[in-house]
Backbone as CSV, one residue per row, in Angstrom:
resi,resn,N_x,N_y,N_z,CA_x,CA_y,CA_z,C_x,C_y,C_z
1,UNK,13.624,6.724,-8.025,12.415,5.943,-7.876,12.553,5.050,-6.642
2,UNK,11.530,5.081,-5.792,11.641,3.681,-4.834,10.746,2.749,-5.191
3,UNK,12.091,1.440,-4.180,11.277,0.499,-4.417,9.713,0.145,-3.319
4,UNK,8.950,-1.242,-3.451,8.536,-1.893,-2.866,8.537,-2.895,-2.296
5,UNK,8.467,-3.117,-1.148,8.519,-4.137,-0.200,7.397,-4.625,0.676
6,UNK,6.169,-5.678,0.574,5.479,-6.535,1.190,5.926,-6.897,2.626
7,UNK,5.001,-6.270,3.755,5.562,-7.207,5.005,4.806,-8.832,4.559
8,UNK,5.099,-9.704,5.432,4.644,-11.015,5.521,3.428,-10.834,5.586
9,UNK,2.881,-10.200,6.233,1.192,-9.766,6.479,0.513,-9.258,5.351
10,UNK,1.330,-8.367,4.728,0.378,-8.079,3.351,0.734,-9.003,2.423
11,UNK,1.927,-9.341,2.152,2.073,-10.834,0.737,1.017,-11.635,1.726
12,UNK,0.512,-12.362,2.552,-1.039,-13.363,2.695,-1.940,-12.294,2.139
13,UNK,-2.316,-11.397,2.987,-3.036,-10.802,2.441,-3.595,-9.980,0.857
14,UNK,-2.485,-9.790,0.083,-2.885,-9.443,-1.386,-2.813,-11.292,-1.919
15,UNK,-2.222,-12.390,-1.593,-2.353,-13.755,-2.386,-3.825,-13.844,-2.342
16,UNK,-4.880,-13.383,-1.001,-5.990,-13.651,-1.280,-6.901,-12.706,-1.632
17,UNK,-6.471,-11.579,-2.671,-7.488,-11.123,-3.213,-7.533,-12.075,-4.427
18,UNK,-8.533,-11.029,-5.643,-9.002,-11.890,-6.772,-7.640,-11.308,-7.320
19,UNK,-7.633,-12.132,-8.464,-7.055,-11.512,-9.640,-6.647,-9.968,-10.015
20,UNK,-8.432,-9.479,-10.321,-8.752,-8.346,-10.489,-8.219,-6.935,-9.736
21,UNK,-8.312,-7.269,-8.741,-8.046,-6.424,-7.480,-6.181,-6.479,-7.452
22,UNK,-5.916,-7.621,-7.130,-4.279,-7.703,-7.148,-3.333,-7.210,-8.449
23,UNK,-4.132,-6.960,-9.546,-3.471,-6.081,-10.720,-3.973,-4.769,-10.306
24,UNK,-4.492,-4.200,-9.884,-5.361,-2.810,-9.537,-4.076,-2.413,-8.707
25,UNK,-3.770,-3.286,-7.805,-3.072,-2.781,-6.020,-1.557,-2.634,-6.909
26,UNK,-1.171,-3.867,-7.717,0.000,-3.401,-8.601,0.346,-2.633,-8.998
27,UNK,-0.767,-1.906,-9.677,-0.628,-0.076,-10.809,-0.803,0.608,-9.816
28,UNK,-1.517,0.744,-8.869,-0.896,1.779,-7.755,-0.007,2.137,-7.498
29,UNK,0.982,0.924,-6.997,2.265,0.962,-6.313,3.111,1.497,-7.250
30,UNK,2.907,1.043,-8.570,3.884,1.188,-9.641,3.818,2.808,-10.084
31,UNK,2.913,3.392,-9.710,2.120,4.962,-9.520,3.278,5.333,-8.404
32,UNK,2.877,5.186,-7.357,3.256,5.576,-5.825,4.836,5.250,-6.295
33,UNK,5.620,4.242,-6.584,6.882,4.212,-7.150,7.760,5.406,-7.130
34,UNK,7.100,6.228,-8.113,7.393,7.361,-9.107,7.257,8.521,-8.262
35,UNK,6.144,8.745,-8.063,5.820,9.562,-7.106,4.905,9.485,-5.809
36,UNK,5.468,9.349,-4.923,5.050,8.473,-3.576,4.106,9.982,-2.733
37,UNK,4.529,10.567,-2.329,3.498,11.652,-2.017,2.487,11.972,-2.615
38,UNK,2.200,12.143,-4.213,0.990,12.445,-4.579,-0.200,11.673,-4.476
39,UNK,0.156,10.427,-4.501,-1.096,9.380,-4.369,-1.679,8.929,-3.154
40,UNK,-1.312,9.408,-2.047,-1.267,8.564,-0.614,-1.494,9.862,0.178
41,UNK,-2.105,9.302,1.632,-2.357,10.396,2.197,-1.960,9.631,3.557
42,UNK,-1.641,10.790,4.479,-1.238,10.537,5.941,-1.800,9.256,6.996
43,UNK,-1.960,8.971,7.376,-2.885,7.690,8.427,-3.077,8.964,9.554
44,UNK,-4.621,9.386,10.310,-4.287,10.334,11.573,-3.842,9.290,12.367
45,UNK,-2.982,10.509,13.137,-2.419,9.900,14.227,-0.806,9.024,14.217
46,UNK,-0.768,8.499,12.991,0.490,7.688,12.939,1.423,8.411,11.956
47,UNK,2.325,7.413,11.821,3.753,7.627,10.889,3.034,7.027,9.574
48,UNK,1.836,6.463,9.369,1.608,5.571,8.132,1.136,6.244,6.821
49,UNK,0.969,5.952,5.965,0.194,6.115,4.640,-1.046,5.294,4.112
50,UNK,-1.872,5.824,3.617,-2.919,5.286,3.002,-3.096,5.533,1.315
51,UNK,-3.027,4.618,0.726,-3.146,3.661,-0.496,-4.810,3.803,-1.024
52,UNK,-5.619,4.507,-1.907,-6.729,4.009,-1.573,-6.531,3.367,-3.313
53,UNK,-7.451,2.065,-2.987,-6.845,1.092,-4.474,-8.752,0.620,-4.594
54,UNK,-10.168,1.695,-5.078,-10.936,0.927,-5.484,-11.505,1.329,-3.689
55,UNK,-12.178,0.379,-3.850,-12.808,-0.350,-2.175,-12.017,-0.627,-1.237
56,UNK,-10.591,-0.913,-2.013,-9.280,-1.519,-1.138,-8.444,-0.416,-1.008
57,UNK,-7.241,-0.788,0.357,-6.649,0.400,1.004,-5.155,-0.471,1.015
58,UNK,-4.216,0.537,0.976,-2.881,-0.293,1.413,-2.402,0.833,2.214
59,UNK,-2.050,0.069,3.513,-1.043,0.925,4.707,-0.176,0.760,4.283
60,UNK,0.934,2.056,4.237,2.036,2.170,3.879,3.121,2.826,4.945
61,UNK,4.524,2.010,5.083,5.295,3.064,5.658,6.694,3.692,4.952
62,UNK,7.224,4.248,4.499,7.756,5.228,3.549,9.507,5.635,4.609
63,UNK,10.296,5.098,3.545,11.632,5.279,4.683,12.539,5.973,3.420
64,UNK,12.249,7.377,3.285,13.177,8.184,2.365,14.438,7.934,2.193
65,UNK,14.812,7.645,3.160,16.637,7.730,3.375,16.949,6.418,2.658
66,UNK,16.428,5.378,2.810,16.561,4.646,1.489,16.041,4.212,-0.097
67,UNK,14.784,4.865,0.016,13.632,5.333,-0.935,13.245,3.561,-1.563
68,UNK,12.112,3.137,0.017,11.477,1.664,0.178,10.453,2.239,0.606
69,UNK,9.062,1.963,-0.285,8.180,1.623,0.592,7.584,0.038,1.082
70,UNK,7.163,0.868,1.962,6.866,-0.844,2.755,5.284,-1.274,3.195
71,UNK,4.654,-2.050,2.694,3.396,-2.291,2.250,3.227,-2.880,3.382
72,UNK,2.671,-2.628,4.700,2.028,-3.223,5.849,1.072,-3.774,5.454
73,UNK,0.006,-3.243,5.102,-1.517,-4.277,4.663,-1.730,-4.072,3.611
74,UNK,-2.847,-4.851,3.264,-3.752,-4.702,2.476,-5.121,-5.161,2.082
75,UNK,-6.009,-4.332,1.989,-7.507,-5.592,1.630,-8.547,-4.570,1.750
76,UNK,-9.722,-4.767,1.622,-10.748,-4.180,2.034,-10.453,-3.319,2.916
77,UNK,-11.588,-1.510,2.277,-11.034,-0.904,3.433,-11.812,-0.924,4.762
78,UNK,-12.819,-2.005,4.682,-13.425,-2.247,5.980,-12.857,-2.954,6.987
79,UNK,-12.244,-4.120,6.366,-11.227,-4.429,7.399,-9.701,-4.224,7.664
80,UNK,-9.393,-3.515,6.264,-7.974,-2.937,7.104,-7.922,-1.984,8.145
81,UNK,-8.335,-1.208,8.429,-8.774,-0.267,9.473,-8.724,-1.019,10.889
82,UNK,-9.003,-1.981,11.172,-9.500,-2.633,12.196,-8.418,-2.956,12.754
């Protein structure tokens, strides 16, 4: 199983969702945990992953060799994109 790891940018960013949403983005991860390929899909163009959690998105980057993912963003997927 891997773990999870928050950059600094996404711990601000998930403290200010609601409640609601920040238990949602939780059972994802705790999903993605277990099995990290089935739930997530490529970012075009990059090394990243996409999270889709609801309305909300989490960029992900995925380092097998130690089996961490690493939660770059998170929030709305209107403005994570940006």
């Amino acid at each position: 199983m891997y773990s999870v790891e928050f950059s600094e940018t996404a711990n601000r960013q998930f403290d200010k969702l609601e409640k609601g949403i920040q238990l949602r983005v939780v059972n994802v991860l705790e999903r993605i945990k277990i099995r990290p390929y089935h739930f997530i899909k490529r970012k075009e163009g990059t090394n990243y992953f996409i999270a889709r959690i609801g309305e909300h998105r989490a960029i992900l980057s995925i380092d097998d060799a130690r089996k961490i993912i690493f939660v770059l963003e998170v929030g709305h997927r209107k403005k994570v994109y940006d």
